[in-house]
N, C-alpha and C positions, 0 to 999 in steps of 0.2 A: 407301288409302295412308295411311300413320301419319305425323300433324304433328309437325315437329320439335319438339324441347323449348327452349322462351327459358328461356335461362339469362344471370344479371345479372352473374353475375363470371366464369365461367370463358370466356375468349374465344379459348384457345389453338387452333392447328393445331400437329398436331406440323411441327415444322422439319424442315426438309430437310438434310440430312448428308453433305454430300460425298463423303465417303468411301464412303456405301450404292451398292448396284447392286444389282437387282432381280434376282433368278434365275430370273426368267422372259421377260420384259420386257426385261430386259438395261439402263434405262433406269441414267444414271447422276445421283448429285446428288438424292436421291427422298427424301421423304417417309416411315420406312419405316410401313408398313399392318399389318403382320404376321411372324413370324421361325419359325425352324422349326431346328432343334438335332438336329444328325444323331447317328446312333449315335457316329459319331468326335469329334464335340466339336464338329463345324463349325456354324457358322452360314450357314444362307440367309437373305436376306431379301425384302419382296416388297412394291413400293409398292401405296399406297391401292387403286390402281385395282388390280391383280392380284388383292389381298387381296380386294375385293367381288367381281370374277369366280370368284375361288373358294368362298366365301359362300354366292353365287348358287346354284353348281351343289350344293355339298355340303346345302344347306339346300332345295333343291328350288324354288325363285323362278322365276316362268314370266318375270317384269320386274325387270330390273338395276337399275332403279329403287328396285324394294319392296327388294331385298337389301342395296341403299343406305342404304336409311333405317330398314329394322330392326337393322346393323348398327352405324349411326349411335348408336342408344335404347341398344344394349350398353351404352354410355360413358354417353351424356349421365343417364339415370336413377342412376346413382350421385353423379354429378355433383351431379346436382338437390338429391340427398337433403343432398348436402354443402353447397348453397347453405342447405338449409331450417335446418342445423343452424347454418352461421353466421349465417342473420338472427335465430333464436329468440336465443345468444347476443348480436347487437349491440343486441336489443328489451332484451333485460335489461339491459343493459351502457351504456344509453342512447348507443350508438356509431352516429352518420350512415353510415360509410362503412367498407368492410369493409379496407380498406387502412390503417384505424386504429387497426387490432386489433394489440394487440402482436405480434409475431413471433412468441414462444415459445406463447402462447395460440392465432395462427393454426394452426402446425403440430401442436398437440395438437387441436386441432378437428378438421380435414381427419383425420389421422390414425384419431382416435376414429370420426367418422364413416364412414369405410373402413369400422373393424373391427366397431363396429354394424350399418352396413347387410351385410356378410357374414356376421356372427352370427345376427341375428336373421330375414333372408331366404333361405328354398330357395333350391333351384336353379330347381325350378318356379314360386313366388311371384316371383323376378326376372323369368324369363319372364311371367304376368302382367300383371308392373306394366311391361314393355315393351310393350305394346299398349293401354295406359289413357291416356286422352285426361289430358291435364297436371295437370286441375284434381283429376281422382280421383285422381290420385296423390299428388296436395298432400294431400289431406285422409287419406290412406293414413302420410304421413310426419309429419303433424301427432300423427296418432291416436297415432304411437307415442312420438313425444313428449313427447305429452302424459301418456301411462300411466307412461314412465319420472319424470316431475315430481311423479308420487303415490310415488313409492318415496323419494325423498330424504331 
């Protein structure tokens, strides 16, 4: 079973939206997990919990559990990589806390580091580094880091 990822700043759940109702579930006021865009334009949507029953079965997970928690790493490993690129930032920037980063700098951060970690990561390397225990990941997002710091 894969240990979640401690992550220092990103602490959201996504909110619950009144307005959502599950298309499967039927549940209303949900969390949405997942959305699906019909040929006609429509929107389904499908809370957390539906979203991993589906997961589960499409990804072959004998335990709702494992399909839980690898579906979890989807998110959180990009996450991570975004935390690693704003501590490198607040190291240099001699910044304690990441809520003290200017606004305009937070959002090119997050932003860059998106379009980094999509650039420079497969689809299969993503895969991967969703299965690597925290610490080899660190030193995965360090390394490249670090490579881009020789180019500058």
């Amino acid at each position: 079973m894969l240990k979640q990822i401690k992550l220092k700043y990103h602490k959201g759940k996504t909110p619950k939206d009144p307005n959502a109702k599950c298309y499967i579930c039927k549940k209303r006021n949900i969390a949405v997990g997942s959305m699906y865009k019909e040929e006609n334009g429509r929107l389904r949507f499908f809370c957390e919990s539906c979203t991993i029953d589906i997961y589960q079965e499409d990804h072959g997970f004998k335990l709702r559990k494992e399909a839980a928690a690898r579906r979890r790493r989807m998110f959180d490993v990009p996450y991570f990589f975004s935390e690693t690129v704003l501590d490198k930032y607040m190291i240099e920037n001699g910044i304690r806390d990441y809520k003290l980063i200017p606004k305009e700098d937070f959002e090119f951060l997050i932003q860059g580091a998106n379009d980094l970690y999509n650039r420079h990561f497969s689809k299969e390397d993503k895969e991967r580094l969703e299965v690597m225990d925290q610490g080899d990941i660190e030193s995965v997002f360090k390394e490249l880091l670090a490579k881009m710091d020789r180019y500058k």
